[in-house]
ChimeraX commands (.cxc) that place a marker at each C-alpha (Angstrom):
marker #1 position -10.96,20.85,8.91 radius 0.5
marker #1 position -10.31,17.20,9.33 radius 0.5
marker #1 position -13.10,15.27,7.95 radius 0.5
marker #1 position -13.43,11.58,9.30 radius 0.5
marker #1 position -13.97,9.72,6.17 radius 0.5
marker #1 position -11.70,11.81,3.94 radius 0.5
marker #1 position -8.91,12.08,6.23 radius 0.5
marker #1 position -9.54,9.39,9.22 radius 0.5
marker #1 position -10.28,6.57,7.36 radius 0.5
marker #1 position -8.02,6.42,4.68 radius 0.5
marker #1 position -5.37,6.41,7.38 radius 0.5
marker #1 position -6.62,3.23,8.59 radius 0.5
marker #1 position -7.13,1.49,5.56 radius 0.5
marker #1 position -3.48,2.35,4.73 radius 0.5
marker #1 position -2.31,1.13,7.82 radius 0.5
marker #1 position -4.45,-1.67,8.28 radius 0.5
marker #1 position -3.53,-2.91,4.51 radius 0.5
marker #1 position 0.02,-2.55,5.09 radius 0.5
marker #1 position 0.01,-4.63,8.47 radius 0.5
marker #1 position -1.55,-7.22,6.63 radius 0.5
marker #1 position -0.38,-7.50,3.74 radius 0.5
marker #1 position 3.34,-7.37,4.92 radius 0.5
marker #1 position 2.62,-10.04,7.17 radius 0.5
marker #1 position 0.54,-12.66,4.36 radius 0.5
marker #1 position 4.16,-11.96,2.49 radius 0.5
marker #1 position 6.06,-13.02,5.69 radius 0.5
marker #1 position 4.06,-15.67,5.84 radius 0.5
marker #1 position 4.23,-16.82,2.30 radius 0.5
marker #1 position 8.20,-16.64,1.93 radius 0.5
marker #1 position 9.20,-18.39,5.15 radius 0.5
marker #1 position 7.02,-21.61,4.59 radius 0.5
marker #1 position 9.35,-24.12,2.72 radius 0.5
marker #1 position 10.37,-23.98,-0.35 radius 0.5
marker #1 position 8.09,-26.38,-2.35 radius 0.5
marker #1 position 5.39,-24.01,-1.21 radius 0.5
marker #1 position 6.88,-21.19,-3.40 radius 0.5
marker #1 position 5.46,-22.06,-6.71 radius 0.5
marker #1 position 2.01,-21.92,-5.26 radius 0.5
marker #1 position 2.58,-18.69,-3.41 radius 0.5
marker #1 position 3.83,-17.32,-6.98 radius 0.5
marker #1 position 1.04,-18.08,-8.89 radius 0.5
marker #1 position -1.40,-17.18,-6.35 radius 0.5
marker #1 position 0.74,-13.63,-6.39 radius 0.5
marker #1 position 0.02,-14.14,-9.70 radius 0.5
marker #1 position -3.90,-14.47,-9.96 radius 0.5
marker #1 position -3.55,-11.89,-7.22 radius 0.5
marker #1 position -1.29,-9.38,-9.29 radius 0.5
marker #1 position -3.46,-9.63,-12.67 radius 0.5
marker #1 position -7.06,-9.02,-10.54 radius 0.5
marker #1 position -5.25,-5.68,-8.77 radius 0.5
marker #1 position -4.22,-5.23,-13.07 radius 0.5
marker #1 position -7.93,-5.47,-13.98 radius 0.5
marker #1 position -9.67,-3.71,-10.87 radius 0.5
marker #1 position -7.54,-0.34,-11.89 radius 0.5
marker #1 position -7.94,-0.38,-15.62 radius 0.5
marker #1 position -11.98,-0.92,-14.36 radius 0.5
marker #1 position -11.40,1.76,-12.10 radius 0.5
marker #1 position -9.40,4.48,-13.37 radius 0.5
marker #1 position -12.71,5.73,-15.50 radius 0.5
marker #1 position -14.69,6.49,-12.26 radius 0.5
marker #1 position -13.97,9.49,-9.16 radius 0.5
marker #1 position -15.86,7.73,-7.32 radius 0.5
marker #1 position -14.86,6.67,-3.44 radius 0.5
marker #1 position -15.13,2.82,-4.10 radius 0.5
marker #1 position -12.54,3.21,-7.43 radius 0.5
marker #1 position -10.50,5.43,-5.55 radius 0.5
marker #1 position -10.21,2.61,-3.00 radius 0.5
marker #1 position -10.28,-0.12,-5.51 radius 0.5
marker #1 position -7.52,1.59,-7.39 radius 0.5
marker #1 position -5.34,1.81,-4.30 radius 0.5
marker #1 position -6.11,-1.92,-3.25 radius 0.5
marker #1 position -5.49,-2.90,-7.26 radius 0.5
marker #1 position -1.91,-1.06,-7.01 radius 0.5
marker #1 position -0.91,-3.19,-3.32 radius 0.5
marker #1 position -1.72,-6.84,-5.52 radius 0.5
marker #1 position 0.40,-5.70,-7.93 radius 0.5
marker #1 position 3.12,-4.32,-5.73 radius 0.5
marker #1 position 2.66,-8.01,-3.28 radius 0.5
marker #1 position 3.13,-9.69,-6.53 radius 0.5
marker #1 position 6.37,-8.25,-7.12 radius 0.5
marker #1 position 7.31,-8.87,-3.65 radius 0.5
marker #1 position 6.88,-12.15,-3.20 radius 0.5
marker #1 position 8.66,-12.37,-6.75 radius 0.5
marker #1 position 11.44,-11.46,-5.09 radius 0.5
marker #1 position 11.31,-12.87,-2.00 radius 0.5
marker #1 position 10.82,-16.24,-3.35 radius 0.5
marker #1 position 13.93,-15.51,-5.32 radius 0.5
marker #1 position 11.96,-15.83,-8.99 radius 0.5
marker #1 position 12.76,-12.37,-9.88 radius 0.5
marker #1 position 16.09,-11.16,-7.96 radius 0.5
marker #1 position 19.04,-11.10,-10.26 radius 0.5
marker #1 position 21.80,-12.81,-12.71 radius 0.5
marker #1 position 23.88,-12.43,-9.55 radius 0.5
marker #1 position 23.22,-14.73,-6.25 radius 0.5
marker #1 position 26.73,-15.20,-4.05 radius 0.5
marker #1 position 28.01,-13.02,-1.65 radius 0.5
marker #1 position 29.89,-9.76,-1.98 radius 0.5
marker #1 position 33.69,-10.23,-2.36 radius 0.5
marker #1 position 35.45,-8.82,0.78 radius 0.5
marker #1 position 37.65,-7.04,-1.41 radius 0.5
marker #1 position 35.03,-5.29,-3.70 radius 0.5
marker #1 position 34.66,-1.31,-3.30 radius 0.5
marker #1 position 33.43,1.23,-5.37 radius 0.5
marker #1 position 31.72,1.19,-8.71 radius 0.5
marker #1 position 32.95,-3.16,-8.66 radius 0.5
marker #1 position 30.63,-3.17,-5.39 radius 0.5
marker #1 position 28.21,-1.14,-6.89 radius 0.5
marker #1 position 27.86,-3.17,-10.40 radius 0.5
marker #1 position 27.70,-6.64,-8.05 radius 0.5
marker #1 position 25.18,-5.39,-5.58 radius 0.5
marker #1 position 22.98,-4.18,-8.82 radius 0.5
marker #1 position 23.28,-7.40,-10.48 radius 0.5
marker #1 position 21.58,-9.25,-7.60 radius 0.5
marker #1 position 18.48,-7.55,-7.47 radius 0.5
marker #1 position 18.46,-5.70,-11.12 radius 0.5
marker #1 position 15.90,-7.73,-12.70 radius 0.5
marker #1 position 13.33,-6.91,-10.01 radius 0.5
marker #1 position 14.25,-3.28,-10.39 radius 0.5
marker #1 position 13.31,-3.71,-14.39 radius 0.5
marker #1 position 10.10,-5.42,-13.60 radius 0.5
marker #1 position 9.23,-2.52,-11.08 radius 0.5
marker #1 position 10.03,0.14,-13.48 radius 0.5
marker #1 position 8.26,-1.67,-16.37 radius 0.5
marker #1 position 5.44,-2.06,-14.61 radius 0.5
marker #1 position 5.44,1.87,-12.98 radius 0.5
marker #1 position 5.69,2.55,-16.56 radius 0.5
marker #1 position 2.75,0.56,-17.56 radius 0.5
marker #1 position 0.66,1.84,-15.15 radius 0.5
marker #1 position 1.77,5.62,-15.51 radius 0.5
marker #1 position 1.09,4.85,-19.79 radius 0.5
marker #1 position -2.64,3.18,-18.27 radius 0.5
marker #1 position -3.76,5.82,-16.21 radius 0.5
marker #1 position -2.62,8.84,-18.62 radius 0.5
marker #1 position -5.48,11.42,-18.93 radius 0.5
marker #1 position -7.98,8.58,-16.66 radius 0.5
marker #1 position -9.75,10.91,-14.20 radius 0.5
marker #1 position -8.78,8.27,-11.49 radius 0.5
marker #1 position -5.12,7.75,-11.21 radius 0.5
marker #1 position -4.31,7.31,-8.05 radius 0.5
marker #1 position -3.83,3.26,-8.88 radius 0.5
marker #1 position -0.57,4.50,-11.16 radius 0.5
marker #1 position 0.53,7.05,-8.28 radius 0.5
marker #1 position 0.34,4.59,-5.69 radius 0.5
marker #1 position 2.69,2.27,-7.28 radius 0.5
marker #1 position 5.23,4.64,-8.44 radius 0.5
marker #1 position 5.52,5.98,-4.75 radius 0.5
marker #1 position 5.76,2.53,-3.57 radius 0.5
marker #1 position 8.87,2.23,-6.07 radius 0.5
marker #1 position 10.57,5.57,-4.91 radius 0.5
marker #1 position 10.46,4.41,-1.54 radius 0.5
marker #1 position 12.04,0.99,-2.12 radius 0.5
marker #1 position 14.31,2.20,-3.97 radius 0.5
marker #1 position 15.31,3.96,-1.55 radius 0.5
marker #1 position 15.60,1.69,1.22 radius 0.5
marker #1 position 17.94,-0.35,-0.89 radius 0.5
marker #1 position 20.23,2.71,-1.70 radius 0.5
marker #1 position 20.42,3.28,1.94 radius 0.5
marker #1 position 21.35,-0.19,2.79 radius 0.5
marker #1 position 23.78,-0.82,0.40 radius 0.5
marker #1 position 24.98,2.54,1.76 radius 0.5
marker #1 position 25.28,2.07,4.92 radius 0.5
marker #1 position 22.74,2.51,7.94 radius 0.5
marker #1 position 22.68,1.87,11.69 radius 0.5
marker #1 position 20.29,-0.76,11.77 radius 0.5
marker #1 position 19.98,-2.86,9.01 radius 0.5
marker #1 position 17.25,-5.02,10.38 radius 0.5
marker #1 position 17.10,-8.06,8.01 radius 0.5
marker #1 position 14.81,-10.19,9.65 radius 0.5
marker #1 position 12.31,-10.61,7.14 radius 0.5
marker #1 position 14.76,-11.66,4.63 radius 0.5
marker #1 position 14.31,-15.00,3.89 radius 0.5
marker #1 position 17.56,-17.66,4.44 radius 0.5
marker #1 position 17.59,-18.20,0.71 radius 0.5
marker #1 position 18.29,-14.44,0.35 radius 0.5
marker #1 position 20.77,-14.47,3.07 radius 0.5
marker #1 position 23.91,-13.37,0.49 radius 0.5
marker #1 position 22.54,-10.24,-0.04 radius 0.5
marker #1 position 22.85,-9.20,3.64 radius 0.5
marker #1 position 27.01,-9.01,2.25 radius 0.5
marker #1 position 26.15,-6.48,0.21 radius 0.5
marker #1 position 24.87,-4.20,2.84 radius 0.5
marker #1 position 26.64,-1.15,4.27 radius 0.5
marker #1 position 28.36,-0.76,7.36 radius 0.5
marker #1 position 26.47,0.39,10.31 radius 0.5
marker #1 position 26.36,4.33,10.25 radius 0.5
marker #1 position 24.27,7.32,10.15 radius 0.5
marker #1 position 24.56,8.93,7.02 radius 0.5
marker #1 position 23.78,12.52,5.49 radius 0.5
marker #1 position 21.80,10.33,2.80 radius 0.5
marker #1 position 19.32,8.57,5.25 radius 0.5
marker #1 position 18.78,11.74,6.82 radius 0.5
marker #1 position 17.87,13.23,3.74 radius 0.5
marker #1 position 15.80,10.14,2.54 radius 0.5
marker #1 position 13.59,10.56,5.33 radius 0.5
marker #1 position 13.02,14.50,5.38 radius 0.5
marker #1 position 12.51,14.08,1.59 radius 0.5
marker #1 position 9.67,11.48,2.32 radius 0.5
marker #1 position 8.04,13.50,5.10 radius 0.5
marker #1 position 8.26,16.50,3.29 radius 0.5
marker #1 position 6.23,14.47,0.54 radius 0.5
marker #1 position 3.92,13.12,2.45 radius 0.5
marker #1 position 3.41,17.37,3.85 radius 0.5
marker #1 position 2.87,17.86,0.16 radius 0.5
marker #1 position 0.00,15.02,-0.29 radius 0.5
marker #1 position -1.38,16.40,3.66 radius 0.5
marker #1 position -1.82,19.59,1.86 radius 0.5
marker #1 position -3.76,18.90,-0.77 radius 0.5
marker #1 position -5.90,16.50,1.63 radius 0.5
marker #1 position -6.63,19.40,3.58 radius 0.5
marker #1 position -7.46,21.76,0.63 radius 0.5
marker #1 position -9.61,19.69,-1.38 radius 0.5
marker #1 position -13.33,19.60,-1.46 radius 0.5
marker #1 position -14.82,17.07,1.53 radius 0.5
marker #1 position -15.60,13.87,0.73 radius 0.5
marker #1 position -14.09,14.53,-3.24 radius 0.5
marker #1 position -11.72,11.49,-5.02 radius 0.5
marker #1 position -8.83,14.16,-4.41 radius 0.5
marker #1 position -9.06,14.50,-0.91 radius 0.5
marker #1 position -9.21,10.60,-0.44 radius 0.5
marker #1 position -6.52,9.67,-2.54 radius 0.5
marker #1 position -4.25,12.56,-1.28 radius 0.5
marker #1 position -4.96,11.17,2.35 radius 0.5
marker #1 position -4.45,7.61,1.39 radius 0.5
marker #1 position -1.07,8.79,-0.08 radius 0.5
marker #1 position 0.05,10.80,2.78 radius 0.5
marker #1 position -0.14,7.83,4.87 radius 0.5
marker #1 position 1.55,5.53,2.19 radius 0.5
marker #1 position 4.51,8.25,2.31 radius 0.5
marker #1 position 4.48,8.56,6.45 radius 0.5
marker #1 position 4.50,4.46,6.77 radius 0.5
marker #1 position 7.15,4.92,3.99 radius 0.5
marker #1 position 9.27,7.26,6.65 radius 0.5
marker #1 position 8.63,4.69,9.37 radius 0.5
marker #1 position 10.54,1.99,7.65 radius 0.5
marker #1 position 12.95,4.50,6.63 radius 0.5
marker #1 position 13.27,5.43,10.51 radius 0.5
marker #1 position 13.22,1.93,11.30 radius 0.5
marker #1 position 16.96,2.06,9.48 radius 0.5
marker #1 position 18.24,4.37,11.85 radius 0.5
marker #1 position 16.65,3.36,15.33 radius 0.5
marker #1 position 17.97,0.35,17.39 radius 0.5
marker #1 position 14.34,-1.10,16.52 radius 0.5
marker #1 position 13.53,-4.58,14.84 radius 0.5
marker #1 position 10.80,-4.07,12.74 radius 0.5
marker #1 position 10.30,-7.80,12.27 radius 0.5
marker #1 position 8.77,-7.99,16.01 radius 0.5
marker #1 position 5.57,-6.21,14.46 radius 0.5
marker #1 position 5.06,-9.44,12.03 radius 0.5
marker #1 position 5.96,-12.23,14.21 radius 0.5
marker #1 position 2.89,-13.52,13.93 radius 0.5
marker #1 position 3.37,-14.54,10.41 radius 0.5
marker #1 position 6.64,-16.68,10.71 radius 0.5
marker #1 position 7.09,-20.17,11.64 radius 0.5
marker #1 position 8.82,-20.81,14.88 radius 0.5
marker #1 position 11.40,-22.47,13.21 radius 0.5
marker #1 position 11.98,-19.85,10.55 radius 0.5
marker #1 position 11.84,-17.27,12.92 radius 0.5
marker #1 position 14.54,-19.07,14.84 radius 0.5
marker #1 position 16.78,-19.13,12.10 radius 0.5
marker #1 position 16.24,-15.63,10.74 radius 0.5
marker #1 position 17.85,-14.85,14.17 radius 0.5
marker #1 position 20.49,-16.59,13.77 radius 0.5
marker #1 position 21.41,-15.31,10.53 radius 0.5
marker #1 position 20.56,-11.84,10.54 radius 0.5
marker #1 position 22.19,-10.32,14.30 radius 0.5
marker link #1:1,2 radius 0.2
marker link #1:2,3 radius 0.2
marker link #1:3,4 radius 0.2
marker link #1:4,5 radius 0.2
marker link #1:5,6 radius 0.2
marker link #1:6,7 radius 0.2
marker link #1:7,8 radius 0.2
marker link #1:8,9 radius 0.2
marker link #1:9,10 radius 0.2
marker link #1:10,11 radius 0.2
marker link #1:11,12 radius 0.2
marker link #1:12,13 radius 0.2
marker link #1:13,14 radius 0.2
marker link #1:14,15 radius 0.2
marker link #1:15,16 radius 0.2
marker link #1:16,17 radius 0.2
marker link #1:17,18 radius 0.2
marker link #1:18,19 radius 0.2
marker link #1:19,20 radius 0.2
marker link #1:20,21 radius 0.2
marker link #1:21,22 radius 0.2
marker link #1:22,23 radius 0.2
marker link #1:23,24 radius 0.2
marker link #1:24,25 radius 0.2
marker link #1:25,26 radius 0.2
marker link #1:26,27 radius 0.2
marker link #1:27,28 radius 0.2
marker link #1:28,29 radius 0.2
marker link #1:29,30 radius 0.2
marker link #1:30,31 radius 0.2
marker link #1:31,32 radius 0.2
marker link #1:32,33 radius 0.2
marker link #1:33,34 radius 0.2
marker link #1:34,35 radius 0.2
marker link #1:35,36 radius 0.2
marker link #1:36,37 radius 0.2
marker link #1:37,38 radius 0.2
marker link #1:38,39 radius 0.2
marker link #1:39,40 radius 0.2
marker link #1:40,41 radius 0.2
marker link #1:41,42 radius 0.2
marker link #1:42,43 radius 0.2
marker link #1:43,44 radius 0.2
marker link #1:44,45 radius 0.2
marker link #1:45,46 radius 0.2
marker link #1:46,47 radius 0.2
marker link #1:47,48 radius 0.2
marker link #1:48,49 radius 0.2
marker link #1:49,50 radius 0.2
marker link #1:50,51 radius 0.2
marker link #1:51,52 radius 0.2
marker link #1:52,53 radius 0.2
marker link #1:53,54 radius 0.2
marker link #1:54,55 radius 0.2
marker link #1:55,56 radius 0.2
marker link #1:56,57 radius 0.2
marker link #1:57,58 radius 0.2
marker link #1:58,59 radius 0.2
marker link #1:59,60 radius 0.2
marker link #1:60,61 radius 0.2
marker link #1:61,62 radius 0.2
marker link #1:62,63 radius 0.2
marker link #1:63,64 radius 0.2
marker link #1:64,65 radius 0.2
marker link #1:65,66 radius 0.2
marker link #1:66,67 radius 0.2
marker link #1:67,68 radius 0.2
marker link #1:68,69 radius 0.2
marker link #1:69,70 radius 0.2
marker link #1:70,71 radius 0.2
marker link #1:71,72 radius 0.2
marker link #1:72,73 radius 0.2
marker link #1:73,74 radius 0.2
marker link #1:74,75 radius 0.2
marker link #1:75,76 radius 0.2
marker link #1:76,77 radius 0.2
marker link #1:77,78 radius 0.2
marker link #1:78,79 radius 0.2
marker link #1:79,80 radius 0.2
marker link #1:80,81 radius 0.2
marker link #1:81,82 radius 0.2
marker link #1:82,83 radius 0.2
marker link #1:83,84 radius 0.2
marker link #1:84,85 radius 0.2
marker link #1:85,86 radius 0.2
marker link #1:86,87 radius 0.2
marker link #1:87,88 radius 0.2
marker link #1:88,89 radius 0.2
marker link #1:89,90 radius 0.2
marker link #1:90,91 radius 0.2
marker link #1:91,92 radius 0.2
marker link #1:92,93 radius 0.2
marker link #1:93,94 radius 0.2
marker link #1:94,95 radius 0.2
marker link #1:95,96 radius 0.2
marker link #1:96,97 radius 0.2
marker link #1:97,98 radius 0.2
marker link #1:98,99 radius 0.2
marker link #1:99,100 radius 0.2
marker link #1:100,101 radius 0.2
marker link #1:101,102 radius 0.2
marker link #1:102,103 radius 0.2
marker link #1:103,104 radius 0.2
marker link #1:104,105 radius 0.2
marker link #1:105,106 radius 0.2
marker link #1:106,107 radius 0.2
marker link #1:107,108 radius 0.2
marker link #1:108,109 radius 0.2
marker link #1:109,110 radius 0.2
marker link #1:110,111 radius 0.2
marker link #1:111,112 radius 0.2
marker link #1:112,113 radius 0.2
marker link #1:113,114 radius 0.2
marker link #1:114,115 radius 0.2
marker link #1:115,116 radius 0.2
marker link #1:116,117 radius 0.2
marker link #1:117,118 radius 0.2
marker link #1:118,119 radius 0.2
marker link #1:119,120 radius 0.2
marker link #1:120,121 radius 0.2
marker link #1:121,122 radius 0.2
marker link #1:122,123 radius 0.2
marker link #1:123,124 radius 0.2
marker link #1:124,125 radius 0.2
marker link #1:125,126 radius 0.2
marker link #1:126,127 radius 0.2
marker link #1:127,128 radius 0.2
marker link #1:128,129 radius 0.2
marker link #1:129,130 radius 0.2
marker link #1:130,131 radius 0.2
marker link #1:131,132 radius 0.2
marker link #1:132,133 radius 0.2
marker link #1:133,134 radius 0.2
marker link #1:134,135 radius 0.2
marker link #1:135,136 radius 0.2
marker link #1:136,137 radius 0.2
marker link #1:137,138 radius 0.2
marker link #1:138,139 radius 0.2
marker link #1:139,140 radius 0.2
marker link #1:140,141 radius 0.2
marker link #1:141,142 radius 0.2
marker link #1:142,143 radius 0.2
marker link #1:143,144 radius 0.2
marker link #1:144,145 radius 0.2
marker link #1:145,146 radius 0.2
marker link #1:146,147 radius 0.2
marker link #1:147,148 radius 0.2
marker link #1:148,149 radius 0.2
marker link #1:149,150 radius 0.2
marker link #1:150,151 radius 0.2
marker link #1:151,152 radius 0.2
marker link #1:152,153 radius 0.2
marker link #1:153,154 radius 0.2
marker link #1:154,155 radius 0.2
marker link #1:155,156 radius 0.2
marker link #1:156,157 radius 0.2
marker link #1:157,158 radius 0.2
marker link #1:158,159 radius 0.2
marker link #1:159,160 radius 0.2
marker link #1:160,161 radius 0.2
marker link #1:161,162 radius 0.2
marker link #1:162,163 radius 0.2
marker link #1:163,164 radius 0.2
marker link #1:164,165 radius 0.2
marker link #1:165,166 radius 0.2
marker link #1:166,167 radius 0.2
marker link #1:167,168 radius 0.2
marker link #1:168,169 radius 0.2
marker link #1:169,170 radius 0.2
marker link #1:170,171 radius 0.2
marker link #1:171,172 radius 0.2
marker link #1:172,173 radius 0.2
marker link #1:173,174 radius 0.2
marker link #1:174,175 radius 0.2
marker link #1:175,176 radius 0.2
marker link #1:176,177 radius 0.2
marker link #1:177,178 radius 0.2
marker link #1:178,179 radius 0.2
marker link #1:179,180 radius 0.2
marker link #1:180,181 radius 0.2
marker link #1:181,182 radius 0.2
marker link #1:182,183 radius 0.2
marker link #1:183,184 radius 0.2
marker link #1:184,185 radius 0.2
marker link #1:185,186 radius 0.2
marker link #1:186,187 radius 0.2
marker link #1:187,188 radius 0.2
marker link #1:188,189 radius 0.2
marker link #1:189,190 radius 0.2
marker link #1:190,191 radius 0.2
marker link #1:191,192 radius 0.2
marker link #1:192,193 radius 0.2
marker link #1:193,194 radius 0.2
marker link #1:194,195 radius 0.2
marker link #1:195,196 radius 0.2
marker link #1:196,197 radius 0.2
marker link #1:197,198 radius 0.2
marker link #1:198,199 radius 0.2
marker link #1:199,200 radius 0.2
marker link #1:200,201 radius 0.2
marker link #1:201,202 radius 0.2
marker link #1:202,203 radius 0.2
marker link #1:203,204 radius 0.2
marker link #1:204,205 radius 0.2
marker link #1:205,206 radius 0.2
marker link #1:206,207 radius 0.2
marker link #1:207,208 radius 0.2
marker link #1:208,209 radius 0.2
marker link #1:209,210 radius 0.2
marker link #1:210,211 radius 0.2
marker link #1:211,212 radius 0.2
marker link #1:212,213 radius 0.2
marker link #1:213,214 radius 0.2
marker link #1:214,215 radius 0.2
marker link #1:215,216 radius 0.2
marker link #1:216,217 radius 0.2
marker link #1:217,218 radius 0.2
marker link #1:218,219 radius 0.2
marker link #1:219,220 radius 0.2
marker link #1:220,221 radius 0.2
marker link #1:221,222 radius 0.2
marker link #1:222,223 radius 0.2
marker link #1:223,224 radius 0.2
marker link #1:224,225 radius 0.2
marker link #1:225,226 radius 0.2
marker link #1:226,227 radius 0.2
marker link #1:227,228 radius 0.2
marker link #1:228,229 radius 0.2
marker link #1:229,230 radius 0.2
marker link #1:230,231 radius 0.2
marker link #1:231,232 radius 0.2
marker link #1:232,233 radius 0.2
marker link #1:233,234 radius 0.2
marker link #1:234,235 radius 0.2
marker link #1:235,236 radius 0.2
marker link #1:236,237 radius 0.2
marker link #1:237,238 radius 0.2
marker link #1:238,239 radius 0.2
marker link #1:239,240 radius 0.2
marker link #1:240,241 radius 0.2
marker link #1:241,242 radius 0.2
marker link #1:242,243 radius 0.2
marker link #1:243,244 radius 0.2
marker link #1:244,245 radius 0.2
marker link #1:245,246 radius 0.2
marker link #1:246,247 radius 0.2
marker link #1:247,248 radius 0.2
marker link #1:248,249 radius 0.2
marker link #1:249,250 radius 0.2
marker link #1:250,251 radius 0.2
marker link #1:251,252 radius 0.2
marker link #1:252,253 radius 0.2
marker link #1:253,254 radius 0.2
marker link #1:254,255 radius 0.2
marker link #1:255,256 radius 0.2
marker link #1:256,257 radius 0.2
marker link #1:257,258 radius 0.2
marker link #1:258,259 radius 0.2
marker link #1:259,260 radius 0.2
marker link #1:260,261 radius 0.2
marker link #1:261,262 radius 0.2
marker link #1:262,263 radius 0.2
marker link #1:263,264 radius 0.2
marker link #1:264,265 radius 0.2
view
């Protein structure tokens, strides 16, 4: 039975948070560039309070921690992102893709511009997983490492190859990585990326459904089946003729949004 405040309302919160928050990013890494060091530390302050509400939270079942831990794991995860989007934690590597790489050379280059926010992501899943081990809440920990798989994903599948490689919300300063993208195809491995992640977020519907109504493990199970079926919407958003950047419009500049045009069609 589908109960409204186990199953409902964690859907919207998900959604609702995501919407948001993706947009406050936006908005954050297309203002100019003097602006960045203020958007970093306020990441910052933001990152370190999401730190402290989970290690408060993890000790408690209760439906406010479950939600605090969830909200705790997004600072830290907008943190990160606006690390890289700013282009304070990317990689040693920042110039475009030499037309004549292939292979493992392409491989190695495309790594080395965005490896040390890959380290910082896994350090910190790590953290988090070392945090929450044995805590009766962990869903803070789980969020976050979820959040990781499904990045990582998106950037296998981009430097892959996809048929739309929407890069709107990648900022100009960014704009070399775009060389290290794929050609435009459908491939077995986006296919598979996105039946793996619905078949996840199944998983995390099923044990929504079969736990007790109104218990921590329904919520968090329902807050992480919508994580995982936003998390297939992006990935979808790779393979449809859609531009995903028309749902945060809002948040850019006219100007910015201008140029993102430009560079990204």
């Amino acid at each position: 039975m589908v109960s409204w405040s186990g199953h409902i309302v964690p859907f919207i919160v998900t959604v609702a948070i995501w919407f948001l928050a993706t947009g406050l990013i936006a908005w954050a890494d297309s203002r100019e560039r003097r602006t960045f060091r203020a958007s970093l530390f306020a990441g910052g302050v933001a990152g370190l309070a999401g730190l402290t509400v989970i290690l408060f939270s993890a000790q408690s079942v209760a439906t406010l921690a479950i939600y605090a831990s969830f909200v705790g794991a997004l600072l830290i995860w907008g943190w990160h992102e606006i690390g890289f989007l700013t282009g304070a934690a990317t990689g040693p590597r920042r110039e475009p893709c030499p037309p004549e790489s292939r292979g493992l050379e392409r491989f190695t280059q495309a790594s080395a511009t965005v490896i040390h926010h890959e380290i910082a992501l896994a350090l910190t899943a790590l953290m988090l997983i070392a945090l929450a081990w044995n805590a009766p809440n962990q869903i803070g920990a789980t969020v976050f490492v979820v959040l990781f798989g499904l990045r990582l994903s998106s950037k296998i599948n981009l430097f892959i190859g996809v048929p739309n490689a929407s890069t709107e919300m990648l900022p100009a300063h960014l704009a070399y990585l775009k060389s290290y993208f794929g050609r435009n195809r459908l491939t077995g491995f986006l296919a598979a990326s996105i039946v793996a992640i619905f078949a996840l977020a199944a998983w995390f519907a099923g044990l929504a459904m079969a736990a007790p109504t109104g218990s921590a493990e329904m919520i968090g199970a329902s807050l992480l089946t919508a994580l995982c079926l936003l998390g297939a919407l992006e990935h979808l958003f790779l393979a449809l003729p859609f531009r995903d950047g028309m749902l945060w419009g809002w948040a850019f500049r006219p100007e910015t949004t201008s140029a993102h045009g430009q560079d990204v069609t």
